[in-house]
TIFIRO-130085 format. One record per residue (C-alpha): residue in one letter; x, y, z. Coordinates in steps of 0.5 Angstrom, whole numbers, plus 2048, in hexadecimal, padded with zeros to 3 digits. Example, Ala and Ser with C-alpha at 12.3 -4.5 7.8 and 13.67 -1.06 7.14 Angstrom:
// residues 2
a8197F7810/s81B7FE80E/
***
This chain:
// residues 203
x766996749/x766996751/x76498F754/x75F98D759/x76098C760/x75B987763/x75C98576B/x75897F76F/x756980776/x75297C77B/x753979782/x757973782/x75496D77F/x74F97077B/x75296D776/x755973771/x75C970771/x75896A76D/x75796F768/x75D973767/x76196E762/x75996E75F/x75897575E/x76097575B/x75F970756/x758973754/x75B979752/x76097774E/x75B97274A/x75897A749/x75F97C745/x76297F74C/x76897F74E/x76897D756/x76C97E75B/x76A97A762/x76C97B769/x76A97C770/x76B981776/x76E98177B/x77497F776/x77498076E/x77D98176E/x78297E772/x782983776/x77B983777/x77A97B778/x78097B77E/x77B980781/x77597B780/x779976784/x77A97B78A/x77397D789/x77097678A/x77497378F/x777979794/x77397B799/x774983799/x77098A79B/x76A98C797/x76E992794/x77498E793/x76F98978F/x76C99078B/x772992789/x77598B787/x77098A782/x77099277F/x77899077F/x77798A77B/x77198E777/x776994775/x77B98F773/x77598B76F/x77299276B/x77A99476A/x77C98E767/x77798A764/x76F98D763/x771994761/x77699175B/x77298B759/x76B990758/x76F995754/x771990750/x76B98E74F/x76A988753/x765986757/x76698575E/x76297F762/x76498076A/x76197C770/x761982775/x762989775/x76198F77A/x75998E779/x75C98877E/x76098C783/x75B990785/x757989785/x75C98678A/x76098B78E/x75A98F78F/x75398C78F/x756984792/x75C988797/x75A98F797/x75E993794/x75C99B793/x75999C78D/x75D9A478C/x76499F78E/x76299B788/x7609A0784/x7669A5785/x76B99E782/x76699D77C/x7669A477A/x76E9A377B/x77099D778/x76A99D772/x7699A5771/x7639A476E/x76399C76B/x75F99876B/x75C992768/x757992762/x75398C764/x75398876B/x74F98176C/x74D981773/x74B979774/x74797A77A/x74597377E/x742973786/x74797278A/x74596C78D/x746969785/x74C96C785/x74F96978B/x74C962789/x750963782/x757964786/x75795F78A/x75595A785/x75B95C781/x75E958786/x76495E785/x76896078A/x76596778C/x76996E78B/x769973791/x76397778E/x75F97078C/x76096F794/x75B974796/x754973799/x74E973795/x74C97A799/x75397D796/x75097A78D/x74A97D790/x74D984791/x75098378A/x74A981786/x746988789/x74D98C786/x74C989780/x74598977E/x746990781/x74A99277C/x74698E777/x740993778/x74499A778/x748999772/x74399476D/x746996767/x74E992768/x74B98D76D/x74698876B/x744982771/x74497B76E/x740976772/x745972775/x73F96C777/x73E96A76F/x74196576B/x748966768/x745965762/x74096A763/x744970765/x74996F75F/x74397175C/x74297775F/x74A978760/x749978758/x74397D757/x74798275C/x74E982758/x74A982751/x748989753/x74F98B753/x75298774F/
***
């Protein structure tokens, strides 16, 4: 029996990377075989992109096409093989993120993105998103209060995590069935529960 493939998406600070390893260990406790990764990234390959990604400086396009390179590479080598192996797959981003970021936050052409998804994914796509939704100025404080030094996308201005936030939640509206908004403001405690009640439904 295929797996199932479960992303994770929110602006930076809203908090889904807390729940990633969570969520992983949740299903597993259900009996699940999990294979938890992360986009970009996910293959060595797909980890040397990340690294380019979040430290070089480069053209809007180059940056949409790196991060459908390191997509394909991920698809071909990990997610396809795993979900017909039956395991589960638990990713922190997917494309729901690239049309976030590279066009909501930079401005990308929504056709330009579209032609790349249709491409690289022909069709695929997750099962499940949990978009951790949070104001911006929350998700901001969050950031710097990691004391972390920021990566070039965490770098951005408030203006740019707006734009982001507005394309997911976009999304959100358009296509309810796979994407579900977490309130991001509540307790760790509390969206566990939640997190908990939406993957039973599919478990």
């Amino acid at each position: 029996m295929r797996g199932k493939f479960i992303t994770l998406e929110g602006i930076d600070g809203a908090g889904k990377s807390t729940h990633h390893a969570w969520l992983a260990g949740f299903l597993k406790s259900r009996g699940k075989e999990v294979v938890a990764t992360r986009e970009p990234g996910g293959t060595p390959l797909g980890e040397k992109l990340r690294a380019l990604l979040l430290s070089e400086p480069m053209h809007l396009e180059t940056e949409a096409l790196l991060m459908f390179a390191a997509r394909r590479e991920h698809l071909d080598k990990l997610i396809l093989p795993a979900l017909a192996a039956g395991k589960w797959i638990v990713s922190d981003r997917f494309t729901d993120a690239t049309h976030a970021y590279q066009g909501g936050g930079r401005g990308l052409a929504p056709e330009k993105i579209a032609m790349l998804e249709n491409w690289v994914q022909a069709g695929f796509q997750p099962d499940l998103t949990l978009v951790f939704d949070l104001p911006t100025n929350i998700a901001c404080e969050r950031l710097v209060g990691t004391g972390n030094a920021p990566d070039r996308f965490e770098k951005e201005t408030r203006e740019f995590f707006e734009r982001v936030r507005h394309v997911y939640l976009q999304r959100a509206a358009t296509e309810p069935d796979r994407i579900k908004i977490i309130d991001a403001t509540q307790t760790i405690e509390k969206i566990k529960n939640v997190l908990e009640d939406i993957v039973s439904n599919i478990c």
